[in-house]
N, C-alpha and C positions, 0 to 999 in steps of 0.2 A: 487485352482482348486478342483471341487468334480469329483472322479468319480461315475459314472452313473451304478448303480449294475442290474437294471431292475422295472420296474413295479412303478417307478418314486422315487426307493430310493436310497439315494446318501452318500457317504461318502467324509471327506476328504480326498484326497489323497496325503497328506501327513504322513496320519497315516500310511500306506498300510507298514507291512510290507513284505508281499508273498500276491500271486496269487498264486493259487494250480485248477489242474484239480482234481476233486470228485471222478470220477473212477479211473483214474492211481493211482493216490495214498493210494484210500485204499485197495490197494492189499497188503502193507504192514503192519502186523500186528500190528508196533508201531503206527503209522499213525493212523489206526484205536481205537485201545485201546486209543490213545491221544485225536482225536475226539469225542469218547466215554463220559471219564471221562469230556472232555468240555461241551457237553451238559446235564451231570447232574449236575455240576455245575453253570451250567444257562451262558455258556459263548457262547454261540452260536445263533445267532440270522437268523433266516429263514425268508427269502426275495426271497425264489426262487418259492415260491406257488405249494409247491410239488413235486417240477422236479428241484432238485438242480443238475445241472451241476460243480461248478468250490466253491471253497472257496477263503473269503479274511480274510486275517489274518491282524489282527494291535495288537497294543501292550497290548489290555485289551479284545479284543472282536473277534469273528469269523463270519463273515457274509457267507451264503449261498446263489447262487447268481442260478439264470437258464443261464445265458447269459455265453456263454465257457471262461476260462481262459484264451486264447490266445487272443479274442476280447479284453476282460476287460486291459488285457499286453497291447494292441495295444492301445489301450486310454490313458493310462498315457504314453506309448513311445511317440506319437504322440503330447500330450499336452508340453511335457519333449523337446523335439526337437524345438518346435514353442515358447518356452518363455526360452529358455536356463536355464532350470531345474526348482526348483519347486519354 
């Protein structure tokens, strides 16, 4: 299964390892500085056309998504539930 990040780009979802909402989290200073240093190291990839709401993390890369964290949670729970996991 892929999920659907927005704007017709998809990952597998099996990589996923976190959903993260973009504003809650970087109120934390590490969160941010960690973020930070991802995107100068070229580890973050922008799929949200300017208006990143939510982050998906996998094991090599960061995508920026506009579509809320809780949606994106609800698509893999959803797909995760109808095929008895992944």
């Amino acid at each position: 299964m892929f999920l659907h990040l927005g704007d017709g780009y998809m990952i597998p979802s099996k990589e996923v390892v976190l959903i993260g909402d973009l504003e809650s989290t970087t109120s934390s200073e590490i969160t941010e500085e960690f973020l930070e240093i991802s995107d100068e190291e070229g580890f973050i990839v922008d799929y949200s056309g300017g208006n990143p709401r939510s982050f998906v993390l996998t094991g090599e890369t960061i995508y920026l998504s506009m579509i809320s964290s809780k949606t994106l949670g609800d698509r893999v729970d959803k797909f995760t539930e109808e095929n008895g996991g992944y």
